[in-house]
C-alpha positions in Angstrom: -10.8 30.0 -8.6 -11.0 26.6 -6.8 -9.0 23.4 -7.9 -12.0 22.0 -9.0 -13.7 24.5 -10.8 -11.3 24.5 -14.2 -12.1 20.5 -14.8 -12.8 20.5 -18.5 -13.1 16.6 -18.3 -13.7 14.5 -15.5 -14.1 10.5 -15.9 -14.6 7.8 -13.1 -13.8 4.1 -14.0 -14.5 0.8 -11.6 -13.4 -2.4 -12.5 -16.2 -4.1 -13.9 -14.5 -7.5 -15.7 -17.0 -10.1 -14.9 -14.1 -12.9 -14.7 -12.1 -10.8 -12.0 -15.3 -10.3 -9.6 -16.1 -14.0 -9.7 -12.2 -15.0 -9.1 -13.1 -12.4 -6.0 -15.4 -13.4 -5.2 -15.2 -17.0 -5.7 -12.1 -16.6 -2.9 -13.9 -14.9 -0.5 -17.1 -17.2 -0.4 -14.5 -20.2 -0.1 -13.0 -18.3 2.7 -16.7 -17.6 4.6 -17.8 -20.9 4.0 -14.9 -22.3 5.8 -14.7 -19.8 8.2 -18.1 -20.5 9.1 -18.2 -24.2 9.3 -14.7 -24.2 11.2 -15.4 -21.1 13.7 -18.8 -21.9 14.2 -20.1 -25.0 13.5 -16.8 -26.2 14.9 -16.4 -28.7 11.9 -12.2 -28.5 10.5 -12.3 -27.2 6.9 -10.2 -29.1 4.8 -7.8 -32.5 5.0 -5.6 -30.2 6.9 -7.3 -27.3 8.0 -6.2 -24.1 9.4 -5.8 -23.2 13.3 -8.7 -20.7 13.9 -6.5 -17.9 14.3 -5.0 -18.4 10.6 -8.4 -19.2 9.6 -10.0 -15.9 11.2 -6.8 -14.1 9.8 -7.8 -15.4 5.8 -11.0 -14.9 6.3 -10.1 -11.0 7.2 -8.1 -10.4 4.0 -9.7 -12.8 1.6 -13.1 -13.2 3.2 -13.5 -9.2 3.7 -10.4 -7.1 2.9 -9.8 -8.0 -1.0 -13.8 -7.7 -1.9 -13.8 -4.0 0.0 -10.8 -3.0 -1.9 -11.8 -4.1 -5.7 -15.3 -2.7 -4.8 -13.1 0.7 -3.7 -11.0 0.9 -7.1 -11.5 3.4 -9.2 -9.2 5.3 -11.9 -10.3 9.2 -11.9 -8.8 11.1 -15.1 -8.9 14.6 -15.1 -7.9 17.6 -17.9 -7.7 20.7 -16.0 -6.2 23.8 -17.5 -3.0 23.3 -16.0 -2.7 19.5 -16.8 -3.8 15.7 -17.0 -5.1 14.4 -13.7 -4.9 10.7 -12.5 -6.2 9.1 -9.0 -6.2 5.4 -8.6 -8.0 5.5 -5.5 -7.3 4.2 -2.9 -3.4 3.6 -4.4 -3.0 7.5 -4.5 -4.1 9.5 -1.6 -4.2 12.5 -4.2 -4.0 13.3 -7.7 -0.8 13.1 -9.7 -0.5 15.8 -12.3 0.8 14.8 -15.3 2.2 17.9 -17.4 1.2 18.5 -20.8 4.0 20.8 -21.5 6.5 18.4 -22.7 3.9 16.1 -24.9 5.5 15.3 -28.4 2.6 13.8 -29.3 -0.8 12.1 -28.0 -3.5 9.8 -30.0 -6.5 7.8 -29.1 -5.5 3.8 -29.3 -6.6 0.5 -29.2 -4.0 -1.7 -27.1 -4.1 -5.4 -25.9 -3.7 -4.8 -21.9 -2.7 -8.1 -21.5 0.3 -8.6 -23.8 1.2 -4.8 -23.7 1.5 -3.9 -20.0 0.1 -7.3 -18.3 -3.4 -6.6 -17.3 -5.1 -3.6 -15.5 -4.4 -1.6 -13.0 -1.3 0.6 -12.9 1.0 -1.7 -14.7 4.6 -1.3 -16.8 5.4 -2.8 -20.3 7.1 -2.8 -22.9 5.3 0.3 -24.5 5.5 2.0 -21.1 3.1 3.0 -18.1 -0.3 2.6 -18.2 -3.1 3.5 -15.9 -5.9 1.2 -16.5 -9.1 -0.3 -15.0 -11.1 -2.2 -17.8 -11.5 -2.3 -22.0 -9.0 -1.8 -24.4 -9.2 1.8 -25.7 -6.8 4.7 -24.0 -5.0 7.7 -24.7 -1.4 7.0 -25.7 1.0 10.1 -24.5 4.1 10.5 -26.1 6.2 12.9 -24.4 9.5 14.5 -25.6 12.2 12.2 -23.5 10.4 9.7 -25.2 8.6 8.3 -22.2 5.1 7.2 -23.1 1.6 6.8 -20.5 -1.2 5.1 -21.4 -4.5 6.4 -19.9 -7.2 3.7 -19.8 -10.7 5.4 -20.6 -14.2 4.9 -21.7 -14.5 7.9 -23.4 -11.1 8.3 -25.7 -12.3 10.6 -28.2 -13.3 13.3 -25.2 -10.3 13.3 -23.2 -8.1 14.0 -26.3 -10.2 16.9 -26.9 -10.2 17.9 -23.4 -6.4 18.2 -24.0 -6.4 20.0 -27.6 -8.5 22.8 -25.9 -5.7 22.9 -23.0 -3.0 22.8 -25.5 -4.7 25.3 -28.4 -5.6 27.7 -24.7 -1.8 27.9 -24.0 -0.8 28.4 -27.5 -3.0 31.5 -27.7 -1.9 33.3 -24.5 1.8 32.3 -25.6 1.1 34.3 -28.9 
């Protein structure tokens, strides 16, 4: 049996906050107007513009770079019957597994990203790790060190499931 034939729940999240893509891309049509006027049109950008080397270098990561990688974010959660799954590609070049042996506990949540871990993305709070991409509702994992996760997701209520079938699996070949 292949890797990806025991996936009992598979989930793909993009960042899709309408405020971040227009701070985005706000910076990277500042940085192609200016490139443009200054590179082509030969007119400076700015009181106190750039050399064209600096400009072309902004322009790479601002102008091109940042848009590719927020367009290339996404936060893959996996249940497979040997564990959790996360991939924040292109951060991880291949999923982490996250055990499910040691849980104490786990519950669907509502959290404020924000005040509880800083914003999105794979962040640390006070409450703990959290892998997350957009909304406010997660899986909270409590384990018995009493190091917690936070999984981000659209669809809370199925991924807990996902993991009480794991769980209630292993309990019955145990027995």
């Amino acid at each position: 049996m292949t890797e990806r034939s025991n996936i009992i729940f598979h989930e793909t999240q993009k960042f899709n906050q309408l405020w971040l893509w227009f701070a985005v891309l706000f910076i990277a049509g500042l940085l192609w107007y200016g490139s443009i006027k200054q590179l082509i049109f030969n007119i400076p950008f700015g009181s106190k513009p750039a050399s064209n080397i600096w400009l072309l270098i902004l322009w790479l990561i601002f102008g091109i770079a940042l848009p590719a990688f927020f367009y290339s974010l996404k936060l893959i959660t996996e249940v497979r019957s040997d564990g959790l799954y996360i991939r924040f590609f292109p951060l991880h070049f291949s999923f982490h597994r996250i055990s499910l042996d040691k849980l104490k506990r786990y519950e669907v949540r509502t959290y404020r990203p924000i005040w509880e871990y800083g914003g999105w993305g794979i962040c640390w709070g006070l409450k703990g790790k959290a892998y997350n991409v957009s909304g406010n509702r997660g899986v909270q994992l409590e384990y018995l060190n009493r190091k917690r996760l936070l999984i981000g997701s659209q669809k809370p209520e199925e991924l807990v499931n996902a993991i009480d079938l794991v769980l209630s699996k292993r309990n019955k070949n145990k027995h």
